[in-house]
C-alpha positions as CSV (number, residue, x, y, z in Angstrom):
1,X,-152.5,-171.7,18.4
2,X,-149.5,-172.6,19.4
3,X,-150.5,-176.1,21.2
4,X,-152.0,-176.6,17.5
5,X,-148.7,-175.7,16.0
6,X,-147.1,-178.3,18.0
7,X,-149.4,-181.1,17.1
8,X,-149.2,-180.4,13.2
9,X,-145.0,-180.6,14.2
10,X,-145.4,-184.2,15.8
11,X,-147.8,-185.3,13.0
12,X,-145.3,-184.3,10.6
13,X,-141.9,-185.6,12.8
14,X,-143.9,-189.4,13.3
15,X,-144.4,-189.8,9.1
16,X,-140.8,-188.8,8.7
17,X,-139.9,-191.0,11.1
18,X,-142.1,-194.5,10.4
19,X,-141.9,-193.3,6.8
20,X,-145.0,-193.0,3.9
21,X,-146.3,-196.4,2.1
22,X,-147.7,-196.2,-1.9
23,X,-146.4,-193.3,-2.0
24,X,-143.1,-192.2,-5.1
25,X,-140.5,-189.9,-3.6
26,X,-139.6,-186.7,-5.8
27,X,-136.4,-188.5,-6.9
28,X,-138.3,-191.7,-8.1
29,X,-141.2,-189.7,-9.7
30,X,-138.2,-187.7,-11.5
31,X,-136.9,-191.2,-12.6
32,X,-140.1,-192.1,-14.3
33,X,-141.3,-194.7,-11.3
34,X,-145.0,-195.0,-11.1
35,X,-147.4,-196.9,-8.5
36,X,-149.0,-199.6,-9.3
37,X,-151.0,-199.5,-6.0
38,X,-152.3,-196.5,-4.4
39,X,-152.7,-197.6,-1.0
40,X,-156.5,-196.9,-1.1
41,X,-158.6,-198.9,-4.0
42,X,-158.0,-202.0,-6.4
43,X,-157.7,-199.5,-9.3
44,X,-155.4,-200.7,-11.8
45,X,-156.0,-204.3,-11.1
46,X,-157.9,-206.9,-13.1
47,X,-159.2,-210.3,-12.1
48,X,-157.9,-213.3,-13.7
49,X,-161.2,-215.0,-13.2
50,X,-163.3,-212.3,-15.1
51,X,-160.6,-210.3,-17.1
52,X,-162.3,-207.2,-15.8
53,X,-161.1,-204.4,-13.6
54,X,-160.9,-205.6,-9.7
55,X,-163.6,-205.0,-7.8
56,X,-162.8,-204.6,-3.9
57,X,-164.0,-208.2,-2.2
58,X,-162.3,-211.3,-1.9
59,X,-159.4,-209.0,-2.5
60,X,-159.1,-205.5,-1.1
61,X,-157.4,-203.0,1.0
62,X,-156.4,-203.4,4.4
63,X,-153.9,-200.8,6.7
64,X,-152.9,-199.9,3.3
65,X,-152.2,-203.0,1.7
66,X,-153.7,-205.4,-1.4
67,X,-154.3,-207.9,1.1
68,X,-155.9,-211.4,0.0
69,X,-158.6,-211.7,2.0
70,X,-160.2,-214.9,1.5
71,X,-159.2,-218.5,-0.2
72,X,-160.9,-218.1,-4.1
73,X,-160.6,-215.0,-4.6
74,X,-158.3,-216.1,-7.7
75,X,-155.4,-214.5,-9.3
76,X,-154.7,-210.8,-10.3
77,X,-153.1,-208.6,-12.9
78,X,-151.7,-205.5,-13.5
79,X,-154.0,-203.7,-16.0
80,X,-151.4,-202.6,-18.3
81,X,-148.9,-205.0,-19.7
82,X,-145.1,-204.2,-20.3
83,X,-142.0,-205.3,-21.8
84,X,-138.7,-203.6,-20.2
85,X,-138.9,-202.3,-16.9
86,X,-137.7,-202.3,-12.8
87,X,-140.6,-203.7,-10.5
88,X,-140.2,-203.2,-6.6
89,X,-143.0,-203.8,-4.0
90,X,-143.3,-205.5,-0.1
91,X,-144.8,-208.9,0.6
92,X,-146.0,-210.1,4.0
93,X,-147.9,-213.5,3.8
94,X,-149.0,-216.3,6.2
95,X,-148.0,-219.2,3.5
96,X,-147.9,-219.6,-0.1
97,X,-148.3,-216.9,-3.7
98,X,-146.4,-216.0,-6.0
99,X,-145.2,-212.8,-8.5
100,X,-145.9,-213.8,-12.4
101,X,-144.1,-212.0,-14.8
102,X,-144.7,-212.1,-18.4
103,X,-148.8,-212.8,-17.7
104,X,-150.3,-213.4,-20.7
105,X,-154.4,-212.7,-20.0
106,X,-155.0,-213.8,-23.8
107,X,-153.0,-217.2,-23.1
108,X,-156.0,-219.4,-21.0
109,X,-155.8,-222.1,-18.4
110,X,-153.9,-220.6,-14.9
111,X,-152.3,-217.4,-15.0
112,X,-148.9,-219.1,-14.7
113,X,-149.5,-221.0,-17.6
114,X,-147.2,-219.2,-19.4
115,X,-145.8,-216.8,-17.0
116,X,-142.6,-217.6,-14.9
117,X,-143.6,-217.1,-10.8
118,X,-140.9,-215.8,-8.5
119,X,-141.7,-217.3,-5.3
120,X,-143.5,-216.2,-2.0
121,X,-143.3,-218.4,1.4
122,X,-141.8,-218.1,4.8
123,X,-139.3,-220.1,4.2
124,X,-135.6,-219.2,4.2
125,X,-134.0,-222.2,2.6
126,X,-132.5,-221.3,-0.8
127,X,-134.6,-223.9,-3.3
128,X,-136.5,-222.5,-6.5
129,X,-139.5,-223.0,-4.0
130,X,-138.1,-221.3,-1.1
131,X,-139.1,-217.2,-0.7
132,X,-137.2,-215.0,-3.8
133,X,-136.9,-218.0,-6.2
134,X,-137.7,-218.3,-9.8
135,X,-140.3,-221.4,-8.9
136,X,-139.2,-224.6,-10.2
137,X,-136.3,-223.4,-12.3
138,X,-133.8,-221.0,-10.8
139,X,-132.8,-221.4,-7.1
140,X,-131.3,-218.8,-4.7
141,X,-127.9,-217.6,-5.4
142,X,-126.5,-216.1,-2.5
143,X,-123.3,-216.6,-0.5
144,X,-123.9,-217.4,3.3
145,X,-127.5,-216.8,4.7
146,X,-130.7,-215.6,2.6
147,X,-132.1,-212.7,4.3
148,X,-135.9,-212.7,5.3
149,X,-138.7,-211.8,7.7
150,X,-141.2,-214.5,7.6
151,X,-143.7,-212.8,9.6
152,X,-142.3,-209.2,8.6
153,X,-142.5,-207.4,4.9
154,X,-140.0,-208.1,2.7
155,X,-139.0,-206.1,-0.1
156,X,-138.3,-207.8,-4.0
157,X,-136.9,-206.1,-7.0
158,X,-137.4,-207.5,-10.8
159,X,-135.4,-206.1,-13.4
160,X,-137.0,-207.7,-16.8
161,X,-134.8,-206.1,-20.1
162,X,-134.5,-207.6,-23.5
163,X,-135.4,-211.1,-21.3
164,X,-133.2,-210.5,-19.2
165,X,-134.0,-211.0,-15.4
166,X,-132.3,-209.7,-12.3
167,X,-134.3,-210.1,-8.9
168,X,-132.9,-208.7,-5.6
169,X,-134.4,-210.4,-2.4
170,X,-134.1,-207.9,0.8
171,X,-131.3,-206.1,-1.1
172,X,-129.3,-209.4,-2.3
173,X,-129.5,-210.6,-5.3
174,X,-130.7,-214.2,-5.5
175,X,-130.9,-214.4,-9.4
176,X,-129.8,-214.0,-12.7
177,X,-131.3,-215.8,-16.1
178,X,-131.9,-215.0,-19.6
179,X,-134.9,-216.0,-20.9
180,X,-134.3,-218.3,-24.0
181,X,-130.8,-218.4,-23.6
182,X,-129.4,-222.1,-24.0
183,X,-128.9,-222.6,-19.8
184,X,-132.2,-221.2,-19.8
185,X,-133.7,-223.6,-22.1
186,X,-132.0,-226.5,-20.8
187,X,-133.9,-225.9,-17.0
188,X,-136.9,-225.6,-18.7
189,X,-136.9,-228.5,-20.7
190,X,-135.8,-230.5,-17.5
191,X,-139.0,-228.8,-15.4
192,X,-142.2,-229.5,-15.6
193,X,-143.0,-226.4,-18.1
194,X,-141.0,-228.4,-20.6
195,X,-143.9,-229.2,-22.6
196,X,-146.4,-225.8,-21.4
197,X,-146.9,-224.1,-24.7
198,X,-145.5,-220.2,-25.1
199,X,-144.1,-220.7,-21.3
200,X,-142.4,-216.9,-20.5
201,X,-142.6,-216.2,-24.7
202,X,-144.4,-213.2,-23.7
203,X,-142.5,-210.3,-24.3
204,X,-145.0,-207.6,-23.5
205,X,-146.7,-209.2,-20.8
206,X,-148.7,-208.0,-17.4
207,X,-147.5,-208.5,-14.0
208,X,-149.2,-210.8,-12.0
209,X,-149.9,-211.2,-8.0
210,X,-151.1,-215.2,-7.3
211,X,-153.8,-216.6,-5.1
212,X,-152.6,-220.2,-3.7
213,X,-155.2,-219.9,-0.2
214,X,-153.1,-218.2,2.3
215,X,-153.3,-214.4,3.1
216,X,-151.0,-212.1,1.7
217,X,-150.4,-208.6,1.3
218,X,-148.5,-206.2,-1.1
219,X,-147.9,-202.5,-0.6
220,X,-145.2,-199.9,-2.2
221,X,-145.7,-201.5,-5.6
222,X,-144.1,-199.7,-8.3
223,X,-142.4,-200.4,-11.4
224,X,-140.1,-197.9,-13.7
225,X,-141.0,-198.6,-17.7
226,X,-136.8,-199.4,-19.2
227,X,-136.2,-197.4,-22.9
């Protein structure tokens, strides 16, 4: 008995100590925080190829993670769609994907057709294109060095209110735009979306995760809905 008392003690000591993933604390659950990922199934995920729910394949879960498994597997998106909220999730990844906000599933073409991306790479440069920026039209606004792990998990937070967009890279915040708003307007007209019909119009939109070939993985993803 007491050699099993023991055991359950050290079980309980090591989760407190490496900590619990896809799961919401009692202070986030009391804060209205939800997961979006349970750590176990694709559940809450559609495909952007078929517009159904995800079916575990090409994507699917490994050691807790919605982990990319293999090139053409395509893009993915949440399964409900919202308008003012706090996402925050973990990204490890051997290259190239993306987070979409504003996913329109009703739009066609690519899922980032009319949904602004916030980048995911390896790199730790500070471009629009490097890790944490808003691709191709907001770059990373830090002072002195970006923090990353390019092999490691790194953590992102969007805040998207009244089109208002706030996203915190490995606790820093590397941006700060308001969709619409004339500096807003002036990038996009000078990017390549410049002439991409209903580009981030979407106000109640999905979240998106991107397929560009490489593997990646996502755990702890959660978002908080914003009244």
């Amino acid at each position: 008995m007491k050699n099993t008392i023991s055991i359950a003690i050290l079980i309980a000591l090591s989760s407190l100590a490496f900590g619990e993933h896809n799961v919401l604390t009692r202070a986030e659950k009391k804060e209205g925080w939800k997961l979006l990922f349970d750590g176990k199934s694709t559940s809450g995920w559609h495909s952007w190829k078929t517009k159904k729910p995800l079916e575990a394949g090409a994507w699917g879960v490994e050691d807790g993670s919605l982990t990319l498994m293999k090139k053409g597997a395509g893009d993915i998106y949440t399964s409900e769609a919202y308008e003012n909220y706090e996402l925050s999730l973990e990204w490890k990844t051997k290259g190239n994907s993306g987070i979409l906000i504003r996913v329109n599933p009703e739009a066609g073409g690519p899922i980032y057709k009319v949904a602004p991306e916030m980048q995911i790479e390896r790199s730790k440069g500070k471009k629009s294109t490097d890790a944490g920026g808003l691709y191709a039209l907001y770059p990373i606004a830090v002072d002195g060095e970006k923090k990353i792990q390019p092999q490691g998990w790194n953590t992102v937070r969007i805040r998207m209110v009244d089109g208002k967009g706030t996203h915190w890279f490995n606790g820093q915040k590397v941006a700060e735009y308001q969709i619409g708003s004339e500096d807003w307007n002036k990038k996009v007209a000078a990017s390549k979306f410049a002439t991409w019909k209903g580009f981030a119009e979407t106000k109640k939109g999905h979240v998106g995760l991107q397929d560009h070939g490489a593997q990646v993985s996502f755990r702890n993803v959660k978002i908080k809905e914003v009244k």
